[in-house]
C-alpha positions as CSV (number, residue, x, y, z in Angstrom):
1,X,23.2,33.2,18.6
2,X,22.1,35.3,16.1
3,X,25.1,34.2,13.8
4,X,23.9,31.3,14.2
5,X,20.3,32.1,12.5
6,X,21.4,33.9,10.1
7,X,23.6,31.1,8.9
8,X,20.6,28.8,9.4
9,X,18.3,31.2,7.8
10,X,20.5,31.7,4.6
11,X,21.2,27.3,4.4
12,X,17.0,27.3,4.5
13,X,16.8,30.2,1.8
14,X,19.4,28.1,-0.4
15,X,18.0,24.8,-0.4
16,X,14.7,26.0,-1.0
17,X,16.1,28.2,-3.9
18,X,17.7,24.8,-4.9
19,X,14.3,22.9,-4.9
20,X,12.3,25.8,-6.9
21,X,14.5,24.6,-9.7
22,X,13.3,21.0,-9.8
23,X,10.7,19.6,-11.2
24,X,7.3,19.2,-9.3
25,X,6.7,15.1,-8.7
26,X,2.2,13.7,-9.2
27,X,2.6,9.7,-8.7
28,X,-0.5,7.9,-9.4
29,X,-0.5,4.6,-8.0
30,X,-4.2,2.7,-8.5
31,X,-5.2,-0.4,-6.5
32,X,-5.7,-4.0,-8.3
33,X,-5.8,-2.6,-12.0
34,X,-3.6,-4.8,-14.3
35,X,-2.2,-4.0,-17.5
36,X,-4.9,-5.0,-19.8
37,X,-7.2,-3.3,-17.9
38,X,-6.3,0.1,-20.1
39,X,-8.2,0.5,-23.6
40,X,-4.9,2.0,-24.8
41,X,-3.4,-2.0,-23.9
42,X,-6.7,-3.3,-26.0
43,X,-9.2,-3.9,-23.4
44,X,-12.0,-4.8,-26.0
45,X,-14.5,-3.3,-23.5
46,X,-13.0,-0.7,-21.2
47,X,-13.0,2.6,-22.5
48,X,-10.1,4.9,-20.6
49,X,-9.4,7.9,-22.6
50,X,-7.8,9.9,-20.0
51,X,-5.1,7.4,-19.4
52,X,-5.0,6.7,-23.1
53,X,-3.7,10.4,-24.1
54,X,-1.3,10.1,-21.1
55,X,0.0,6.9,-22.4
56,X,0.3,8.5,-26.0
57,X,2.4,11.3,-24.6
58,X,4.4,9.2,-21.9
59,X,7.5,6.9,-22.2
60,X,6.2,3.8,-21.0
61,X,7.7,1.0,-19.6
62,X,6.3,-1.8,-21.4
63,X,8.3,-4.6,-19.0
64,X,7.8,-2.9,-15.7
65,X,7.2,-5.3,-12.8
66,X,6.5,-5.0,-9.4
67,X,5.1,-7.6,-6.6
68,X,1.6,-9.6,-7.0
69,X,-0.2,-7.9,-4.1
70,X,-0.2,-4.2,-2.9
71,X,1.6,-3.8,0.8
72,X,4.6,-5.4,-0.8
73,X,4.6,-3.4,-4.2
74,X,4.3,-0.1,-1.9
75,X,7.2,-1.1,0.2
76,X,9.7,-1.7,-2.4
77,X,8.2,1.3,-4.5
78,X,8.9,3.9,-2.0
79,X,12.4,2.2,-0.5
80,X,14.4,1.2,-3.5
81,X,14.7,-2.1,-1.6
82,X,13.5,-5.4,-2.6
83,X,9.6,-6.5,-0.9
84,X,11.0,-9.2,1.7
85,X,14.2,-6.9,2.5
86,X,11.6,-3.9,4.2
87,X,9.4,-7.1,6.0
88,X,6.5,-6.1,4.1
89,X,6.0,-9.8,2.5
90,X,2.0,-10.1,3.7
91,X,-1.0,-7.5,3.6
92,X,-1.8,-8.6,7.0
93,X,-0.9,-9.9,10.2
94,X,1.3,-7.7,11.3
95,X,3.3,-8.4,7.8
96,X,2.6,-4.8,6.1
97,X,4.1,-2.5,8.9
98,X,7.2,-1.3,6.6
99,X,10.1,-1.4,9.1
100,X,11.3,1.8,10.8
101,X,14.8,1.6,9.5
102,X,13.7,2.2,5.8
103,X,14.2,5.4,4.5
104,X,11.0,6.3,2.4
105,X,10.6,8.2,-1.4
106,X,8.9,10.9,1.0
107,X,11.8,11.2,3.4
108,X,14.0,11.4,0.4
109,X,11.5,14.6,-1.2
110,X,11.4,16.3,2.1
111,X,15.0,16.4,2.8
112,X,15.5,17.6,-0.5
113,X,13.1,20.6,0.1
114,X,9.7,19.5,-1.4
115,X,6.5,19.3,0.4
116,X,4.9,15.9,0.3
117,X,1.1,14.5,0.4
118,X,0.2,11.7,0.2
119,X,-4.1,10.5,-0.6
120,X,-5.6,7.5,0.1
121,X,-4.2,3.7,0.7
122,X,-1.4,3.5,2.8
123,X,-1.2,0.0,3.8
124,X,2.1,0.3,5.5
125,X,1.2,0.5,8.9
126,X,-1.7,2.3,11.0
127,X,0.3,2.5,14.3
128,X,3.4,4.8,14.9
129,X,6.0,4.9,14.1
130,X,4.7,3.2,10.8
131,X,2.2,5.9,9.5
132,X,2.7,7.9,7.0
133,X,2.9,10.9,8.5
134,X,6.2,9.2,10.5
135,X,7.6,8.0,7.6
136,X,8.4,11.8,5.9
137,X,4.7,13.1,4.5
138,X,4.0,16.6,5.7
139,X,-0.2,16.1,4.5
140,X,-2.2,12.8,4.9
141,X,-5.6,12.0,3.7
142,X,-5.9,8.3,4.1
143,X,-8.1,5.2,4.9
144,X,-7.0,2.9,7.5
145,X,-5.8,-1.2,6.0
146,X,-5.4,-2.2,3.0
147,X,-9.3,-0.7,2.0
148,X,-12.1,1.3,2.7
149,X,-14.4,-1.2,5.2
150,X,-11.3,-3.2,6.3
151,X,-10.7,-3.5,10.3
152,X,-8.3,-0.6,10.7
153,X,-10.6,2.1,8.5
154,X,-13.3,3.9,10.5
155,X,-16.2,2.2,11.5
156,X,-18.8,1.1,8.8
157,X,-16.7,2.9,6.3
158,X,-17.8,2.4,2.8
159,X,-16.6,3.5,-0.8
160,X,-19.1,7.1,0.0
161,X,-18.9,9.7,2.4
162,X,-17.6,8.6,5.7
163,X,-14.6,9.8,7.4
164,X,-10.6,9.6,6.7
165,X,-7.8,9.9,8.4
166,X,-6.7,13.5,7.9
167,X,-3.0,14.1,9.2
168,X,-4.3,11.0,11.8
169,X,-7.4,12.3,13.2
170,X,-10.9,10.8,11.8
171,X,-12.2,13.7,9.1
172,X,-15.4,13.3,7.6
173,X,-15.6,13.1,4.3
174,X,-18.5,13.9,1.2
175,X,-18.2,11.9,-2.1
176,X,-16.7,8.9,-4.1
177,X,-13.9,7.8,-2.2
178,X,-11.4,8.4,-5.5
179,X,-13.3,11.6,-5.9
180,X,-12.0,12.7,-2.1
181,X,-8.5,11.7,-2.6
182,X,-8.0,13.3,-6.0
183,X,-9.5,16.5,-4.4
184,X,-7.2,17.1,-1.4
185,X,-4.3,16.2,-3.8
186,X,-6.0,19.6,-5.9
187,X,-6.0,21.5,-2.5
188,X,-2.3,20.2,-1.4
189,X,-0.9,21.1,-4.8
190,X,-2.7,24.3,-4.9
191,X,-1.0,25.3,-1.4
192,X,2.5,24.6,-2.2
193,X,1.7,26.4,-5.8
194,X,0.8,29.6,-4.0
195,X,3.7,28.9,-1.4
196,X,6.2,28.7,-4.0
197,X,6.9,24.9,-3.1
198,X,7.7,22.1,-5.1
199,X,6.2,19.5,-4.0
200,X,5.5,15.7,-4.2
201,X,2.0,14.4,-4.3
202,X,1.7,10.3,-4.2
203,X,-1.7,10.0,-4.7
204,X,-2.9,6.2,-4.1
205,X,-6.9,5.5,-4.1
206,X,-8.1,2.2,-2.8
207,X,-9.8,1.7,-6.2
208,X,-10.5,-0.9,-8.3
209,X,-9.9,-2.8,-5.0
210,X,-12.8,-5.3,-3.7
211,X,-15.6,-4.8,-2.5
212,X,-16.6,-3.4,-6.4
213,X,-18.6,-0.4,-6.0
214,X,-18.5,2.8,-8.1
215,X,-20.5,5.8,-8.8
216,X,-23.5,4.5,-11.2
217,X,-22.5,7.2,-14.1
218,X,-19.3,5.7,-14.1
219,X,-20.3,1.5,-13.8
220,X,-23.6,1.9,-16.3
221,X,-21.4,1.8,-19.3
222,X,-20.5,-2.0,-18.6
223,X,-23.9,-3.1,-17.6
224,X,-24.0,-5.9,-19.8
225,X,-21.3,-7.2,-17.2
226,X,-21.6,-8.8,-13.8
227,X,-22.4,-6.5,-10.9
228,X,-18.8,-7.2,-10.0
229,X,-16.9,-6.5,-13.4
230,X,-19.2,-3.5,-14.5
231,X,-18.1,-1.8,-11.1
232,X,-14.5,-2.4,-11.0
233,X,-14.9,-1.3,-14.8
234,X,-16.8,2.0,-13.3
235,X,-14.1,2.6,-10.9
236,X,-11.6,2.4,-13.7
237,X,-13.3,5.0,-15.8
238,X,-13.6,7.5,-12.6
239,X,-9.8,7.1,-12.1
240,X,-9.5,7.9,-15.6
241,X,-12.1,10.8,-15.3
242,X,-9.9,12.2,-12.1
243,X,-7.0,11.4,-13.9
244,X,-8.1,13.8,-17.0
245,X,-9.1,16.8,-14.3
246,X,-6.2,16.6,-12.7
247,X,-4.0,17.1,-15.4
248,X,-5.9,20.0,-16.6
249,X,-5.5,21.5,-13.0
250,X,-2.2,21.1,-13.9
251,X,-2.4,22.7,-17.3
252,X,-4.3,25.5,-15.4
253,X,-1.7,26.2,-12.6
254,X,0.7,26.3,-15.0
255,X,2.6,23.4,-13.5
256,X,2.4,20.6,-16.2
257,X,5.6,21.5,-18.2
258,X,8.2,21.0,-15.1
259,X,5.7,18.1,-13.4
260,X,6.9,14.5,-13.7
261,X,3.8,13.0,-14.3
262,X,3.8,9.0,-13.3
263,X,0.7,6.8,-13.7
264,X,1.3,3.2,-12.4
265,X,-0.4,0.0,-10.4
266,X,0.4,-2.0,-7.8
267,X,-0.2,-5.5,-9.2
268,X,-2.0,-7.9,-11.3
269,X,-5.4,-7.3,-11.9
270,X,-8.2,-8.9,-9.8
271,X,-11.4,-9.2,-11.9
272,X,-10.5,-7.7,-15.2
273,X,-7.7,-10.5,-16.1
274,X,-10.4,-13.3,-16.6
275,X,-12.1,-10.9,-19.4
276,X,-8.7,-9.4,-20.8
277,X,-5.1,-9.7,-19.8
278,X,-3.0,-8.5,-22.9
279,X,-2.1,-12.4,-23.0
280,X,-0.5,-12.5,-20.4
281,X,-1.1,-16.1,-17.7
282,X,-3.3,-15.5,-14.6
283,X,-3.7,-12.6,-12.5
284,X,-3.6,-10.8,-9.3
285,X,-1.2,-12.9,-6.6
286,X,0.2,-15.0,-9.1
287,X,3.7,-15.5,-10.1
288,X,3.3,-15.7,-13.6
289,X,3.3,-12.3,-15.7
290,X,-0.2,-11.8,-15.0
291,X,-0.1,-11.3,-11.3
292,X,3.2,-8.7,-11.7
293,X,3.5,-7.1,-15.0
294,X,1.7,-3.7,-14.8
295,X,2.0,-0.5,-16.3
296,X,3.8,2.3,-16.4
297,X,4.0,5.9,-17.7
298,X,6.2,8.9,-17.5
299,X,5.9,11.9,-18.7
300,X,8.2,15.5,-18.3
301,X,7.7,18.0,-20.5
302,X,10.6,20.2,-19.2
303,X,12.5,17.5,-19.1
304,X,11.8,15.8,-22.5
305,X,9.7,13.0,-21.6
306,X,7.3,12.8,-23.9
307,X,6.5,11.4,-27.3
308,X,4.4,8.1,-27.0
309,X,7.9,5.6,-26.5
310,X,8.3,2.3,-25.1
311,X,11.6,1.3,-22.8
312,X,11.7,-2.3,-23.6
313,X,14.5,-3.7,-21.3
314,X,12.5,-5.2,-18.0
315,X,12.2,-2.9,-15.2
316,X,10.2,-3.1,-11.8
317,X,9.1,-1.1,-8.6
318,X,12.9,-0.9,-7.0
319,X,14.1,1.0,-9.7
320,X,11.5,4.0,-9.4
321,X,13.1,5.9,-6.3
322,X,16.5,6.0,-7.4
323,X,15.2,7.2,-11.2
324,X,13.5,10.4,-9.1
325,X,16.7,11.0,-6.9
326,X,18.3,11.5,-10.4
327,X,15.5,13.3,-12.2
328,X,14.9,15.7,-9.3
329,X,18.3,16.2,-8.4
330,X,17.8,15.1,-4.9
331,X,19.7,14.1,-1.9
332,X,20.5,10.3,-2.0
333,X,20.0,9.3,1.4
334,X,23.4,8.6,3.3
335,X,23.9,4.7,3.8
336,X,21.5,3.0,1.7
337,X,22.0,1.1,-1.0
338,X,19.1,0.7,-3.5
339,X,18.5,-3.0,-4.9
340,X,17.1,-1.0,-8.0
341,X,18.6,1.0,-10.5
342,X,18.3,4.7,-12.2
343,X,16.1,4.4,-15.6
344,X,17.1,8.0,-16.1
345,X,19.4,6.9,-19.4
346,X,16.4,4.5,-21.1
347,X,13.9,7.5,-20.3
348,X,16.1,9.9,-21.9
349,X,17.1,7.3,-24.6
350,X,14.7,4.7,-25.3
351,X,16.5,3.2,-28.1
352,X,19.4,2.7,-25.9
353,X,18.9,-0.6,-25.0
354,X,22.6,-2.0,-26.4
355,X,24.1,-0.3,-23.5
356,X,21.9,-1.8,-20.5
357,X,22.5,-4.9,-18.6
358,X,20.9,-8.0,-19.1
359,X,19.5,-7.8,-15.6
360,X,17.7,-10.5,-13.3
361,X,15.1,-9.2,-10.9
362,X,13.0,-11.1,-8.9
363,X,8.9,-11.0,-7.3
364,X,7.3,-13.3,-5.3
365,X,4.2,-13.3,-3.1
366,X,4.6,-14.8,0.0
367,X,1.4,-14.0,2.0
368,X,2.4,-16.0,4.9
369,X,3.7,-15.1,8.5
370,X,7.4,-16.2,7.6
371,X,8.6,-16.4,3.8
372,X,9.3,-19.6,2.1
373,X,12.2,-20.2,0.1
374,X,11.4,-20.4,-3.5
375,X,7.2,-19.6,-2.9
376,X,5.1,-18.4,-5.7
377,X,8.3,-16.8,-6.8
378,X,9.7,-15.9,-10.3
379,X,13.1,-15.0,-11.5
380,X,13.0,-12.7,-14.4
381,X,15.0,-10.9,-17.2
382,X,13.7,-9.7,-20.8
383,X,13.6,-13.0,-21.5
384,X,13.5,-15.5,-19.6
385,X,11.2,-15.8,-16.4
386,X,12.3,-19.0,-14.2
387,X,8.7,-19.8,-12.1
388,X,8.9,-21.3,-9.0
389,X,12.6,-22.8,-9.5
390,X,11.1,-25.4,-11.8
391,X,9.7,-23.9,-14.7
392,X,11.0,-21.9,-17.6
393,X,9.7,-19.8,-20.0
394,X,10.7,-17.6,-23.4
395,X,8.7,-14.4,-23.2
396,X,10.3,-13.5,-26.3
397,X,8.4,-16.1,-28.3
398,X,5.7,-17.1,-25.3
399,X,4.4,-14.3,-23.2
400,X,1.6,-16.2,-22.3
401,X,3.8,-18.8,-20.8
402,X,2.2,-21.8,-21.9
403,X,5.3,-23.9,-22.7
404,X,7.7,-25.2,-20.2
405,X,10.9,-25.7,-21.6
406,X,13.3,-26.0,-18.3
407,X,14.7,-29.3,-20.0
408,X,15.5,-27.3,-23.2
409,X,17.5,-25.0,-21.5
410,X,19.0,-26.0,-18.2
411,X,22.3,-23.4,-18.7
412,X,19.3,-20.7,-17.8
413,X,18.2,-22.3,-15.2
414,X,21.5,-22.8,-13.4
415,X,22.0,-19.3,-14.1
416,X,18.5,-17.9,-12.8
417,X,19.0,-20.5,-9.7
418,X,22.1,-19.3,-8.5
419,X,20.8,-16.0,-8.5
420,X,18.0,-16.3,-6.6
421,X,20.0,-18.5,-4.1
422,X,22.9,-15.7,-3.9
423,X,19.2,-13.2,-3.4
424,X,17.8,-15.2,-0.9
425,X,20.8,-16.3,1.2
426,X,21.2,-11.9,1.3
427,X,17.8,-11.4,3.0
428,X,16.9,-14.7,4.6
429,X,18.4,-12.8,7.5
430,X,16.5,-10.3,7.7
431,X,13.2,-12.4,8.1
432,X,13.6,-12.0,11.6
433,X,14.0,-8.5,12.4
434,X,10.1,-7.9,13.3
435,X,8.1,-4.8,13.0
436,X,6.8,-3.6,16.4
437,X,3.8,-1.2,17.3
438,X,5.1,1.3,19.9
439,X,2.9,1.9,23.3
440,X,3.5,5.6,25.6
441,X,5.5,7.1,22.5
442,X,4.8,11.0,23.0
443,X,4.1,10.8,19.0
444,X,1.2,8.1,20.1
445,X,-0.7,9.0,23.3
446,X,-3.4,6.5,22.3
447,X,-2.3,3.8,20.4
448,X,-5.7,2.0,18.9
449,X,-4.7,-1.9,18.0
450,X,-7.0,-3.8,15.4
451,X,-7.4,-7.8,14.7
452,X,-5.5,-6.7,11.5
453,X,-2.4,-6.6,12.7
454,X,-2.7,-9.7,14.8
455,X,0.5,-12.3,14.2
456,X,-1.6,-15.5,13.7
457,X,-1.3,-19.0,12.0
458,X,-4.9,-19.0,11.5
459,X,-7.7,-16.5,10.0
460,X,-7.2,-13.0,10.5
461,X,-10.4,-11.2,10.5
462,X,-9.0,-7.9,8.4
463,X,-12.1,-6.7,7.2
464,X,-14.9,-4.9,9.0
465,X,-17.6,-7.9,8.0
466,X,-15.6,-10.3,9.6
467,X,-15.3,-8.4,12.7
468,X,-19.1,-8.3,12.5
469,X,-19.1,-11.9,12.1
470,X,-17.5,-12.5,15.5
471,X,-15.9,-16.2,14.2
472,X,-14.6,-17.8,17.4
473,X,-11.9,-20.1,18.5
474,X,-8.2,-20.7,17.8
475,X,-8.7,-19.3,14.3
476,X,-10.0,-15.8,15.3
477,X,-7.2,-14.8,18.3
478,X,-3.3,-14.0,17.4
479,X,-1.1,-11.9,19.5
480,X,0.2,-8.0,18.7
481,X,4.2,-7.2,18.5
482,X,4.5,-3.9,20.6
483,X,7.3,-1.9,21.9
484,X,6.8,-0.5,25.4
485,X,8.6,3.0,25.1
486,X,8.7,3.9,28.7
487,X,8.3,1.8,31.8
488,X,5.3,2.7,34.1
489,X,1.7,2.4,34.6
490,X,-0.6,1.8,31.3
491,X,-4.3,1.6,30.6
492,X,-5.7,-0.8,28.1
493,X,-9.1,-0.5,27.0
494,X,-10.6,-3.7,25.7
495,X,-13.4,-3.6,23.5
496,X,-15.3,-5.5,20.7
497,X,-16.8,-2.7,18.6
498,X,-14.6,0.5,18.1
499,X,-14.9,4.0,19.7
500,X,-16.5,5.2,17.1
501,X,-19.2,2.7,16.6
502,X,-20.2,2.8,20.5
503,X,-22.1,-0.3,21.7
504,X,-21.9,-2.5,23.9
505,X,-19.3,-5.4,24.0
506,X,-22.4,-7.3,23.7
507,X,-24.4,-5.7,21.9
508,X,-25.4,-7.6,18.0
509,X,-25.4,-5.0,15.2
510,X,-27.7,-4.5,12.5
511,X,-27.2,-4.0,8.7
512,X,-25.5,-1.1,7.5
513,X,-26.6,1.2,4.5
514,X,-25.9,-0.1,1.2
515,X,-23.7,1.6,-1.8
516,X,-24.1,0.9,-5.6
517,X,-22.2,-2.1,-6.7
518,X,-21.9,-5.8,-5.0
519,X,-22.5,-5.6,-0.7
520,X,-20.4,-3.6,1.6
521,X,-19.2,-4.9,4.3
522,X,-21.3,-3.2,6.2
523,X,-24.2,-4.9,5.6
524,X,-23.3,-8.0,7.1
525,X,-25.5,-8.4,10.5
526,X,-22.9,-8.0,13.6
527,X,-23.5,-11.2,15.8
528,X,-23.9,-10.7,20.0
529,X,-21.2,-12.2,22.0
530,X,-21.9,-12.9,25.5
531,X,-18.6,-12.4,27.3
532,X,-17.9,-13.2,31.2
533,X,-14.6,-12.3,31.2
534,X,-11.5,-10.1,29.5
535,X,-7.8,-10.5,29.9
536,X,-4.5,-9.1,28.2
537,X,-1.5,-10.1,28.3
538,X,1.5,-8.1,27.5
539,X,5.2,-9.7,27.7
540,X,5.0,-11.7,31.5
541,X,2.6,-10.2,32.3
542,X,-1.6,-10.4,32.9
543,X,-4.5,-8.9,34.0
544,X,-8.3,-10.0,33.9
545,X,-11.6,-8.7,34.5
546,X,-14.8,-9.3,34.6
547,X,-17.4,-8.5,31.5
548,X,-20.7,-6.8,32.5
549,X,-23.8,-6.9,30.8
550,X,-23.9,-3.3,28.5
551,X,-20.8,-2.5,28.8
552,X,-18.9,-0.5,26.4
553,X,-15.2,-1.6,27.2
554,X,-13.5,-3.1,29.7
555,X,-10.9,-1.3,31.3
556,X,-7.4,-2.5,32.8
557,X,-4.2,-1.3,34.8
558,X,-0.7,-3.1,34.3
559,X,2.9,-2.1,35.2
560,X,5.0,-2.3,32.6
561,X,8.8,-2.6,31.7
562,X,10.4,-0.6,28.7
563,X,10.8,-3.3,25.7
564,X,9.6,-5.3,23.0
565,X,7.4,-7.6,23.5
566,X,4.3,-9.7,22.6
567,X,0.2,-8.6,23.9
568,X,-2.8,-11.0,22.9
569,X,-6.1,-9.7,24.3
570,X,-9.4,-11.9,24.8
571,X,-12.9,-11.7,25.3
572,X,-14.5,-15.8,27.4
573,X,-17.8,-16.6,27.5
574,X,-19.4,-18.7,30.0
575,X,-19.5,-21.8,28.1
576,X,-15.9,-21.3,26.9
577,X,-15.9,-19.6,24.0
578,X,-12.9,-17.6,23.0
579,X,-12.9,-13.9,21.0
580,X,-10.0,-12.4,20.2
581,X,-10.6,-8.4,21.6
582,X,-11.0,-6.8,17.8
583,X,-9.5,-3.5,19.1
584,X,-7.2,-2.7,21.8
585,X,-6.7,1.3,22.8
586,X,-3.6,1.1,25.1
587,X,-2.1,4.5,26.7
588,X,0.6,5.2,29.4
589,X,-0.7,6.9,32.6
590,X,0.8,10.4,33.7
């Protein structure tokens, strides 16, 4: 036995050795900001300094695409595999859990040795085993959803103070929300420094996403603008502003030289586009440049990337894990095969462009329960980007992809058609392997289920102002994938506000306190629902109850058989109105 530690002892001692070696990992991905929305790009208005000096020291990738709304850009970011391979094709409706057979950039980092963090939006699942702290991050700061005040966050969350999810359980929080996520990435890479630990921080804030609110320091410089644009402009600046103290942190720590620095986005812009959008066509969810061309900067000083130059050759968000797994010298995770490809030669070599592939990529934005062949899809390489299967266009002599010329060249065409239809034909199969919330898991004794994740043809209510709204009918219900884990005797807990907000079922709700910028979604007045009676069903089978006047939640029994399977939960009134039950907290019964 004690052989046997030793030799474990001395294979820990090695690979951490091994790791101490290679270089530290910051990744900066920001939420809704496009490419022109950087001064250093030639925003006429927006002033970024910060990421302006980065961007002079970086190599950039100045083709660098990834998919035209966040859950899928974070799914193929951190796998290596392409959006609608990892069943991350949707931002909602049970359509952003990534699937628990993907091995993730932070699995990859902590097999390798490092320590990983990760600070603020998620957006890849809130239940197990689709967290982040289940899919390989050893520190978690993060809001729940896709947003601060969306259903899954905590209750009347807005873009100040509040409370996070801290490692899983609800920690209140002072400040700007980019402010709090910048700062526990300070006090995470500050730990492993004095541990000795490399370490990789992916540090994500929910900003410049919707609703637009920012600290007033930051939006008064673009006051001349709408209420809207001046505060997605302000969040922009404080990015920039946490960006620039973070980096001196770095220089203070003495970490910058061996710290690959990366500063990217996760699609088009949302507001800025309309003001400034480098000439590129349309904007956030689009499949024209606009909506998917974002940038991207590098920068190592131990490991010579530096100097201010541009990779030309088109890139995109699959590529990024397997460039790391080189840079870091890490362990390429047994059995998968990335749909990207290591940059590490262009970084290096920027002018080596003769030597690289004329590659075809594609992006698409599906936002809807089951992907569509050929939907809001574009089919790219340096030059040529095929939209929709119909129309084509030069970037080379059009970037802002005003002229169709299909008819002019239908060789490209055939040639950008056959890929996609040799892509799709790959994955189509995958479409059906759904993503399933797990119930009684020992890693989940309480498993809290949101409208979010509802599978639903109609309107999913996935922020916290529509849940105040209380919308009724066929358009408001939808059902919840779930795996039962263990067979036996569960308690579900039925309720129309959350835990944390603790009223009665129904109970109205008044306005919440404002924040600076346009209105939270707290401050939309919660309407009263008059329920009778509550009833789940989970698989075959059901259980009902009746509602009483004040109460908080409703609670029910079933027996239940190990599996996957489908639960839909409602709230009936009297006259025969029909709520969907908003959140579900479902444990398994010693």
């Amino acid at each position: 036995m004690r052989s046997l530690f030793f030799a474990l002892a001395m294979a820990a001692s090695t690979l951490a050795c091994q790791a101490a070696d290679r270089p530290n990992v910051v990744l900066i991905i920001t939420d809704d900001q496009g490419y022109g929305d950087l001064s250093c790009h030639g925003n006429p208005v927006l002033k970024t300094p910060e990421l302006d000096r980065l961007y002079s020291e970086s190599i950039r990738l100045a083709d660098y695409h990834v998919s035209p709304t966040c859950s899928p850009t974070r799914s193929a970011f951190l796998t290596g595999h392409w959006t609608n391979r990892t069943g991350v094709w949707h931002t909602i409706m049970g359509r952003s859990m990534l699937r628990d057979n993907e091995v993730t950039m932070a699995d990859v980092f902590s097999d390798s040795g490092y320590k990983t963090g990760m600070f603020g939006k998620w957006h890849l699942g809130d239940n197990y085993p689709y967290r982040p702290q289940d899919r390989g991050f050893d520190e978690v700061l993060c809001h729940g959803g896709g947003g601060v005040g969306q259903t899954p966050d905590y209750w009347d969350n807005a873009y100040f103070d509040g409370s996070y999810f801290h490692n899983g359980a609800p920690k209140p929080v002072d400040g700007f929300c980019t402010d709090v996520f910048f700062g526990h990435a300070k006090q995470f890479i500050k730990q492993c420094h004095d541990d000795g630990q490399p370490f990789f921080a992916y540090i994500a804030p929910n900003a410049p996403h919707g609703p637009m609110h920012a600290p007033e320091e930051f939006s008064a410089p673009y006051a001349d603008q709408s209420v809207s644009l001046a505060n997605f402009f302000g969040m922009i600046a404080n990015i920039d502003h946490n960006v620039g103290q973070l980096r001196d942190y770095l220089d203070d720590l003495g970490l910058t030289e061996n710290t690959i620095f990366i500063f990217t986005t996760d699609n088009g812009s949302s507001s800025g586009w309309k003001l400034f959008n480098a000439g590129m066509k349309a904007g956030k969810g689009s499949e024209y440049d606009g909506g998917h061309r974002v940038p991207f900067f590098i920068r190592w000083p131990g490991g010579g990337l530096t100097g201010g130059k541009d990779v030309q050759p088109i890139t995109a968000h699959v590529d990024v894990l397997p460039t790391l797994i080189d840079l870091c010298d890490l362990t390429s995770p047994s059995g998968v095969k990335f749909d990207g490809t290591s940059l590490t030669g262009l970084l290096s070599d920027p002018s080596s462009v003769k030597d690289w592939p004329d590659r075809i990529l594609v992006t698409d934005s599906q936002r809807v329960k089951d992907p569509i062949k050929w939907r809001k899809s574009s089919v790219m390489t340096t030059q040529w980007r095929l939209i929709n299967g119909k129309e084509l266009y030069d970037i080379s002599s059009d970037p802002g992809q005003t002229t169709d010329v299909a008819t002019r060249y239908p060789d490209v065409v055939s040639r950008l058609t056959d890929f996609y239809e040799r892509w799709w034909a790959e994955l189509e199969p995958t479409f059906a392997q759904s993503t399933y919330i797990a119930l009684g898991a020992e890693q989940a004794p309480v498993v809290r289920l949101t409208c979010h994740d509802w599978i639903t043809t109609g309107s999913t209510p996935w922020n916290q102002a529509h849940v105040r709204s209380a919308v009724n009918g066929d358009a408001n219900t939808g059902f919840w994938n779930v795996d039962v884990a263990s067979a036996g005797e569960y308690t579900i807990r039925l309720r129309r506000w959350p835990e944390e907000a603790d009223r009665a079922i129904d109970s109205s709700l008044p306005p919440g306190a404002d924040v600076p910028g346009v209105a939270a979604y707290r401050t939309r007045p919660g309407k009263a629902i008059s329920p009778v009676n509550a009833s789940v069903k989970i698989g075959e089978s059901t259980a009902e109850t009746l509602v009483k006047p004040g109460d908080k939640e409703v609670v029910l029994t079933m027996q239940l058989p190990a599996g996957q399977t489908q639960m839909s939960a409602l709230f009936e009134t009297a006259e025969g109105e029909v709520f969907g039950a908003y959140y579900a907290y479902v444990s398994r019964n010693p």
